[in-house]
KEFI-771545 format. One record per atom (N, C-alpha, C): residue number from 1; x, z, y negated; residue in one letter. Coordinates in nm, 2 decimals, padded with zeros to 4 digits. Each point is the difference from the previous one (the first is absolute). Layout:
(site NUM,(X,Z,Y),A)
...
! end
This chain:
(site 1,(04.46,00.93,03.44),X)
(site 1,(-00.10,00.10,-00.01),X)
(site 1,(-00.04,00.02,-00.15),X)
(site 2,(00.11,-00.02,-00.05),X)
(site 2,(-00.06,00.05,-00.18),X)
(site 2,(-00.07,-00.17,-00.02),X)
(site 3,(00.02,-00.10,00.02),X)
(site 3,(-00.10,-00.12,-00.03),X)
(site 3,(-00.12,00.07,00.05),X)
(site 4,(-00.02,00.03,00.08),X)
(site 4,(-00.19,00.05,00.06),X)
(site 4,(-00.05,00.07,-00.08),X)
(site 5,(00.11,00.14,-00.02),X)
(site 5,(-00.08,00.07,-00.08),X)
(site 5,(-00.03,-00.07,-00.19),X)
(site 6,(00.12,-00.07,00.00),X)
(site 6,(-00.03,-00.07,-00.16),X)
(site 6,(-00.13,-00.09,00.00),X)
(site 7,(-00.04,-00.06,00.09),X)
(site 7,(-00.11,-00.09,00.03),X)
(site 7,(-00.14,00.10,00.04),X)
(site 8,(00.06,00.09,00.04),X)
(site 8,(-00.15,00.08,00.03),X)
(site 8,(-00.07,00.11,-00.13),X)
(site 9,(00.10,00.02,-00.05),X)
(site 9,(00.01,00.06,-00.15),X)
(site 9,(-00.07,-00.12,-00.14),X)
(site 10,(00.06,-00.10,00.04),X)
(site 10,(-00.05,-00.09,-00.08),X)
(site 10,(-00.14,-00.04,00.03),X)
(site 11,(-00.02,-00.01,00.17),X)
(site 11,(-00.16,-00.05,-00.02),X)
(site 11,(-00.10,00.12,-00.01),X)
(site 12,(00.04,00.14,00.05),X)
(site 12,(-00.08,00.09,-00.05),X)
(site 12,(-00.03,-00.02,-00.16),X)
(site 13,(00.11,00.00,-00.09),X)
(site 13,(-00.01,-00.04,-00.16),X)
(site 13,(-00.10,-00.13,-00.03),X)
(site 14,(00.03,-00.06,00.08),X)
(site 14,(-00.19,-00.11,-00.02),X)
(site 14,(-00.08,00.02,00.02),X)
(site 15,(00.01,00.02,00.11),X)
(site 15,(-00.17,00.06,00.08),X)
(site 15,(-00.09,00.13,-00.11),X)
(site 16,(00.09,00.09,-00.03),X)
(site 16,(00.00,00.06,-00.17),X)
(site 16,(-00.05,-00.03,-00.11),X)
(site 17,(00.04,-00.10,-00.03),X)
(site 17,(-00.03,-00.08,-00.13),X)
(site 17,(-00.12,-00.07,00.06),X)
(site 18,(-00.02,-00.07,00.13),X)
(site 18,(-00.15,-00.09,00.00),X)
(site 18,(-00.08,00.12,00.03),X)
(site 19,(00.02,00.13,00.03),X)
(site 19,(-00.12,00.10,00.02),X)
(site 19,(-00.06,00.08,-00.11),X)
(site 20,(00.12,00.01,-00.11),X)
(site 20,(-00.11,00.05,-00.13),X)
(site 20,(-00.04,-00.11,-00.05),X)
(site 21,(-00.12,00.02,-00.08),X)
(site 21,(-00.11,-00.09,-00.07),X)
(site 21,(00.10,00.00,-00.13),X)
(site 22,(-00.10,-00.14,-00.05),X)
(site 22,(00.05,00.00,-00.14),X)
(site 22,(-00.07,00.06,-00.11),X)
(site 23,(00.06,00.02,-00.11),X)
(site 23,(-00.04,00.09,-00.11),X)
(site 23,(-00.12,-00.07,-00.05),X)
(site 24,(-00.14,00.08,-00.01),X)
(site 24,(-00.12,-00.04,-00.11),X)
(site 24,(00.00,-00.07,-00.13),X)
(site 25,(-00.03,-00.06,00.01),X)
(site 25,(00.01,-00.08,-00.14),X)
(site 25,(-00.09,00.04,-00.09),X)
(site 26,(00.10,00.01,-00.12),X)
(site 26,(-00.08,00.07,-00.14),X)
(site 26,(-00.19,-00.02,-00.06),X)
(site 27,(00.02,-00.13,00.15),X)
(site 27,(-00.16,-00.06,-00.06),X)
(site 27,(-00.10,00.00,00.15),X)
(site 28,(00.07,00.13,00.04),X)
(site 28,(-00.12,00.03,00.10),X)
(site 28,(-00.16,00.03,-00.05),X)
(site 29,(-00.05,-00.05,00.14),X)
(site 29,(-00.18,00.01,00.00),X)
(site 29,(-00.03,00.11,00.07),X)
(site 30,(-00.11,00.11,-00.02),X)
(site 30,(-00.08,00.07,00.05),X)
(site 30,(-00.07,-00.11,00.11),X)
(site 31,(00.00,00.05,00.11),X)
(site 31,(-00.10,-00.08,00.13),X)
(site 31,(-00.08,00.09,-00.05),X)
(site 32,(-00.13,-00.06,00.00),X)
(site 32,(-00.13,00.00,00.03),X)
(site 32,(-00.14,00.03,-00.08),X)
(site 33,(-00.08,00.07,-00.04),X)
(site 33,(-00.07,-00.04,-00.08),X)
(site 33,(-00.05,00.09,-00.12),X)
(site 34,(-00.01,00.00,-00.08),X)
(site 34,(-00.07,00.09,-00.11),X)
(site 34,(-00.10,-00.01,-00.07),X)
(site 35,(-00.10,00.07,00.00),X)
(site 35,(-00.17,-00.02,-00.01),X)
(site 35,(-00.04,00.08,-00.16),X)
(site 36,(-00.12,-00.04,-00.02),X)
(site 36,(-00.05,00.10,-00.08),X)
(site 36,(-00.14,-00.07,-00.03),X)
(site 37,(-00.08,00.10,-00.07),X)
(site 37,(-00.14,-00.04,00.03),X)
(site 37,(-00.04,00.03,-00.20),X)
(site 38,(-00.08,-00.11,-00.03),X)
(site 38,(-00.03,00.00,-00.16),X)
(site 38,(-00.14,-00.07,-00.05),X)
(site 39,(-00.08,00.04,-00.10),X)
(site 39,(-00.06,-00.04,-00.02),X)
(site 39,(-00.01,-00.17,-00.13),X)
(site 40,(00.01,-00.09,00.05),X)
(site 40,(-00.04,-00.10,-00.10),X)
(site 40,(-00.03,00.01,-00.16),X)
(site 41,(00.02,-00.07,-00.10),X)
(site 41,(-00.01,00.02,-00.16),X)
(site 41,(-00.17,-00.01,00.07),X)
(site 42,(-00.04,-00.13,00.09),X)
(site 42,(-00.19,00.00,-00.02),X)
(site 42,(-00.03,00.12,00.11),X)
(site 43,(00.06,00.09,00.06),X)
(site 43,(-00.09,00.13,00.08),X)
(site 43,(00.02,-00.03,00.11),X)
(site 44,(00.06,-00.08,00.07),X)
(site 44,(00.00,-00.03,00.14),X)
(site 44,(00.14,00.07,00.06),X)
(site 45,(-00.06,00.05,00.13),X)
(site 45,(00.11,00.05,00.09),X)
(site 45,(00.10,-00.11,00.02),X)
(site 46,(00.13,00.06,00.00),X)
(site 46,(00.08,-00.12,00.08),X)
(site 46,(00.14,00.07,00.04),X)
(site 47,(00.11,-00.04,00.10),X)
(site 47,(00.13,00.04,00.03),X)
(site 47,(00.11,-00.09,-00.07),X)
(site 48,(00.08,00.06,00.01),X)
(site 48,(00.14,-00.09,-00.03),X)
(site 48,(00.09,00.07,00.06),X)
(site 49,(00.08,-00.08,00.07),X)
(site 49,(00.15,00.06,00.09),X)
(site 49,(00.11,-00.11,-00.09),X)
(site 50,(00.10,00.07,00.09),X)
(site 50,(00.16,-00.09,-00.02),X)
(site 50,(00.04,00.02,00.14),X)
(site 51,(00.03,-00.16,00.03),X)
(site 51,(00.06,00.02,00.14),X)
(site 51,(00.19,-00.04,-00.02),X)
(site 52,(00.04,00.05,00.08),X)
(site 52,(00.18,00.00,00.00),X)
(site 52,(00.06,00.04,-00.16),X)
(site 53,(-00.05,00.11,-00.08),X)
(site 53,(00.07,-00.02,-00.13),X)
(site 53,(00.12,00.04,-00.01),X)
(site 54,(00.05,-00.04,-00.04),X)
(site 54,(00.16,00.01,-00.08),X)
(site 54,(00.07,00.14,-00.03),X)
(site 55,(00.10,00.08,00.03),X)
(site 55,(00.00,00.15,00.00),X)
(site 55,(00.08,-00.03,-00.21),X)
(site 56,(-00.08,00.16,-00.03),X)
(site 56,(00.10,-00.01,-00.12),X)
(site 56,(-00.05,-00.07,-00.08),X)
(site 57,(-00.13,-00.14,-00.02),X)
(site 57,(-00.05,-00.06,-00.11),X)
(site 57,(-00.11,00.07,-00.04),X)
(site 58,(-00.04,00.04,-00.09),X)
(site 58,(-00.17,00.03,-00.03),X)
(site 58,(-00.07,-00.14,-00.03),X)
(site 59,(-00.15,00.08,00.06),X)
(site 59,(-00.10,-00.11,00.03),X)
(site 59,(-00.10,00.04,-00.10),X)
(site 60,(-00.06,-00.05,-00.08),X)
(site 60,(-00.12,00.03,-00.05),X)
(site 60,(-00.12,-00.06,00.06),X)
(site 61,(-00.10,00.09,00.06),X)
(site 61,(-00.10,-00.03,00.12),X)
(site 61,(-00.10,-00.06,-00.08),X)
(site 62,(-00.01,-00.16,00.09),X)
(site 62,(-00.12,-00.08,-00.05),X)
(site 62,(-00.09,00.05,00.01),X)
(site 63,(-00.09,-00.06,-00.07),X)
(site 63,(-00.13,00.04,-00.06),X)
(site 63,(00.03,00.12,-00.07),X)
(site 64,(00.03,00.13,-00.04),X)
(site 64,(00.00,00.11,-00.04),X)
(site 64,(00.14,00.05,-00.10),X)
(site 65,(00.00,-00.15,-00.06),X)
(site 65,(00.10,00.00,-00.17),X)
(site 65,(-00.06,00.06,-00.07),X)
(site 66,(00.04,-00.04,-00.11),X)
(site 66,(-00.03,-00.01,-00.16),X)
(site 66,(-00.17,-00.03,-00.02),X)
(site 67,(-00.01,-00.11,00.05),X)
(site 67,(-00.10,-00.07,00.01),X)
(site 67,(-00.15,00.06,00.08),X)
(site 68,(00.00,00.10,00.07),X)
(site 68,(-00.07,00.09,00.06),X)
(site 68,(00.01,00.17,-00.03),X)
(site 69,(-00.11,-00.01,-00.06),X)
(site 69,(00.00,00.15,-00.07),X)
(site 69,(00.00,00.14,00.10),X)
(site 70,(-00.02,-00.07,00.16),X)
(site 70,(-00.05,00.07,00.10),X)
(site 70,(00.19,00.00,00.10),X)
(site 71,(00.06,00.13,00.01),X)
(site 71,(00.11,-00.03,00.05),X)
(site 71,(-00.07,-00.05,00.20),X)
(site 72,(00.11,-00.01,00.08),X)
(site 72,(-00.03,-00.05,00.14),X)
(site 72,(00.02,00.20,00.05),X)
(site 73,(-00.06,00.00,00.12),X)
(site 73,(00.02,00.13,00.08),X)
(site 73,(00.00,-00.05,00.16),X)
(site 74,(00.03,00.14,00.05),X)
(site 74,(-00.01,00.02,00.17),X)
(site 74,(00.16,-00.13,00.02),X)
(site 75,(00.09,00.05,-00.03),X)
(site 75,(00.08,-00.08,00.03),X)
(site 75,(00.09,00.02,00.12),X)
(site 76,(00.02,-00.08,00.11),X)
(site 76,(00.06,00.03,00.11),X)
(site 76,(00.10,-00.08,00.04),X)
(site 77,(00.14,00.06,00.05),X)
(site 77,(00.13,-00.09,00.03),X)
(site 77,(-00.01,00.02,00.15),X)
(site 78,(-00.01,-00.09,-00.01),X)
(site 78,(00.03,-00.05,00.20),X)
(site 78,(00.11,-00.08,00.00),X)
(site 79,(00.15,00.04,-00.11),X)
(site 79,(00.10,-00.07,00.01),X)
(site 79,(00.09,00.09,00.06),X)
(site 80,(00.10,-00.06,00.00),X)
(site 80,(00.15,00.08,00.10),X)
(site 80,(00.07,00.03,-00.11),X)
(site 81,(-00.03,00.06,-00.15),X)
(site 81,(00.09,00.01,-00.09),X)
(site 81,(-00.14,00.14,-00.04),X)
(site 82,(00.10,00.10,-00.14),X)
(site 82,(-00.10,00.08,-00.04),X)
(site 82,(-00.07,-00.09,-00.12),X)
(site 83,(-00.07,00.06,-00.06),X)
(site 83,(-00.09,-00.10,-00.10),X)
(site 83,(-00.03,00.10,-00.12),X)
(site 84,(00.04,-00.04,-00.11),X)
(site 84,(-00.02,00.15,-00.11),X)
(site 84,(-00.12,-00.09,-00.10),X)
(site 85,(-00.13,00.05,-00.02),X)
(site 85,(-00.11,-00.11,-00.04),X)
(site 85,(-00.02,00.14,-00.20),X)
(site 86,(-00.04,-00.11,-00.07),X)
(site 86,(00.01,00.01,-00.15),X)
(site 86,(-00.11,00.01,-00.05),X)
(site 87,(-00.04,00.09,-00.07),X)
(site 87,(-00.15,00.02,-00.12),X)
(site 87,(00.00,-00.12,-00.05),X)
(site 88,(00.12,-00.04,-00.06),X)
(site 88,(00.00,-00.11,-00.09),X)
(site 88,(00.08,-00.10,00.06),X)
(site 89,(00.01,-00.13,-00.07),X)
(site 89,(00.05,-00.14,00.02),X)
(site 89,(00.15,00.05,-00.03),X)
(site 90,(00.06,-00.10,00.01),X)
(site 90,(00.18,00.03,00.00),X)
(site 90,(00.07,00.11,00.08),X)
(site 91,(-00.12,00.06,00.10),X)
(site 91,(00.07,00.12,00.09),X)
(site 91,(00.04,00.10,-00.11),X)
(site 92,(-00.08,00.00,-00.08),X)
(site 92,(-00.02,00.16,-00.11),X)
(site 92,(-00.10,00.08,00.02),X)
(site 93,(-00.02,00.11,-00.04),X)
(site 93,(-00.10,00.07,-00.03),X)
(site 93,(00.03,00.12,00.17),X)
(site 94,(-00.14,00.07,-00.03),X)
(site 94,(00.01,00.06,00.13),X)
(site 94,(00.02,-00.05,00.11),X)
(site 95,(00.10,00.06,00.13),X)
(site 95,(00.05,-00.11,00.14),X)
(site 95,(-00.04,00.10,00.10),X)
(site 96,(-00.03,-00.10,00.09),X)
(site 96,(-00.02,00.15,00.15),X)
(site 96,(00.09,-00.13,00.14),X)
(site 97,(00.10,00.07,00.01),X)
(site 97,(00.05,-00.05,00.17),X)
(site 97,(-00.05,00.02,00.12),X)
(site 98,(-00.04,-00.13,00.05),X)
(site 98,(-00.07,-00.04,00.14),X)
(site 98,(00.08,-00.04,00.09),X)
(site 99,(00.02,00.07,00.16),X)
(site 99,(00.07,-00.02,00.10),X)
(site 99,(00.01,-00.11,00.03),X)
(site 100,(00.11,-00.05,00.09),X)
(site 100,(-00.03,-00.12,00.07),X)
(site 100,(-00.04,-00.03,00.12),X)
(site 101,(-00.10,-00.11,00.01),X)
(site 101,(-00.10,00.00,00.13),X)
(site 101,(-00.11,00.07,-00.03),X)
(site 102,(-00.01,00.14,-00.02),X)
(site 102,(-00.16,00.07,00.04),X)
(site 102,(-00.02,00.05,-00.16),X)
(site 103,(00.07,-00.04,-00.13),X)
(site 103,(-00.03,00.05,-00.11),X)
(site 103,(-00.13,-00.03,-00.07),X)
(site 104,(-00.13,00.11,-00.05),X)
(site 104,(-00.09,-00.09,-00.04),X)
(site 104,(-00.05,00.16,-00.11),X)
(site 105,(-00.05,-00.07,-00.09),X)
(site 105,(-00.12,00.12,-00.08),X)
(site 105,(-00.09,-00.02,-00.05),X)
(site 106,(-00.10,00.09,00.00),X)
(site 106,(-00.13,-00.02,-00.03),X)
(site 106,(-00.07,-00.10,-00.12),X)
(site 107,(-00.08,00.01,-00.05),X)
(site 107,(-00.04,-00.07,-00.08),X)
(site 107,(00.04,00.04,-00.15),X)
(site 108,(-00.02,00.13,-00.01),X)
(site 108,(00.06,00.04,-00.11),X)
(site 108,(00.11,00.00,-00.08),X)
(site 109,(00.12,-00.02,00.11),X)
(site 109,(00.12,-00.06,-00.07),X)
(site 109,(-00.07,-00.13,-00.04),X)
(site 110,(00.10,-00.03,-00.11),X)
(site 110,(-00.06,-00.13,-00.09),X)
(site 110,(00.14,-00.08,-00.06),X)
(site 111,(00.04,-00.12,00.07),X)
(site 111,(00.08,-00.08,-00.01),X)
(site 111,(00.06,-00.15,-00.08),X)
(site 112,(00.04,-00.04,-00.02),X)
(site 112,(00.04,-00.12,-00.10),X)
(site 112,(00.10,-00.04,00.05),X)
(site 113,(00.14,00.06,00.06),X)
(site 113,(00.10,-00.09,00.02),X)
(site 113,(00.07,00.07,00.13),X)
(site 114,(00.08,-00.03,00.01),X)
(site 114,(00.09,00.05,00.11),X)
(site 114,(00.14,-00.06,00.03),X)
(site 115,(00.07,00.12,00.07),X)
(site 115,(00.15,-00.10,00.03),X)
(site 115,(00.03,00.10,00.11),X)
(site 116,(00.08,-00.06,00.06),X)
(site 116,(00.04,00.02,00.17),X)
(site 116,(00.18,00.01,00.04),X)
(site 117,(00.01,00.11,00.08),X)
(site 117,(00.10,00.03,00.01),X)
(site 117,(00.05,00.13,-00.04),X)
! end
């Protein structure tokens, strides 16, 4: 009788171990996508997203560096992580936090970089 219960004790203790998941790794990705809307150095409308980004890196948003005097706006996270988006390049300057999935603002926020998580 005590072998059963040592054997049934032990396989509950497995069954255990294969039912929790394993720990996140330090270089998890945000699923899904992040938008924003900017005008061109020559005047033309255009978007730029990041799809699956990296949580915890900052991004400095193409087209709307150094190099573009016009920052990017209307930026929207349709990712599964929060998204905290930057006045400035290097994720400095003024920041405003966007939900995840339905996070979006108007045009008037005015963006450069972002990082997630």
């Amino acid at each position: 009788m005590r072998l059963r219960s040592a054997l049934a004790a032990a396989l509950g203790a497995a069954l255990l171990l294969v039912a929790i998941p394993a720990p996140v790794s330090a270089s998890a990705a945000a699923s899904g996508r992040f938008s924003y809307a900017y005008v061109t150095v020559e005047g033309n409308e255009a978007s730029g997203f990041l799809n699956d980004p990296a949580d915890g890196q900052c991004f400095n948003l193409p087209g709307v560096g150094q190099e573009n005097p016009e920052p990017g706006h209307s930026p929207r996270n349709r990712t599964d992580a929060w998204a905290t988006v930057f006045g400035d390049t290097g994720c400095e300057g003024p920041s405003f936090r966007l939900r995840p999935y339905t996070g979006g603002a108007s045009e008037r926020l005015k963006v450069r970089s972002v990082v997630f998580g």
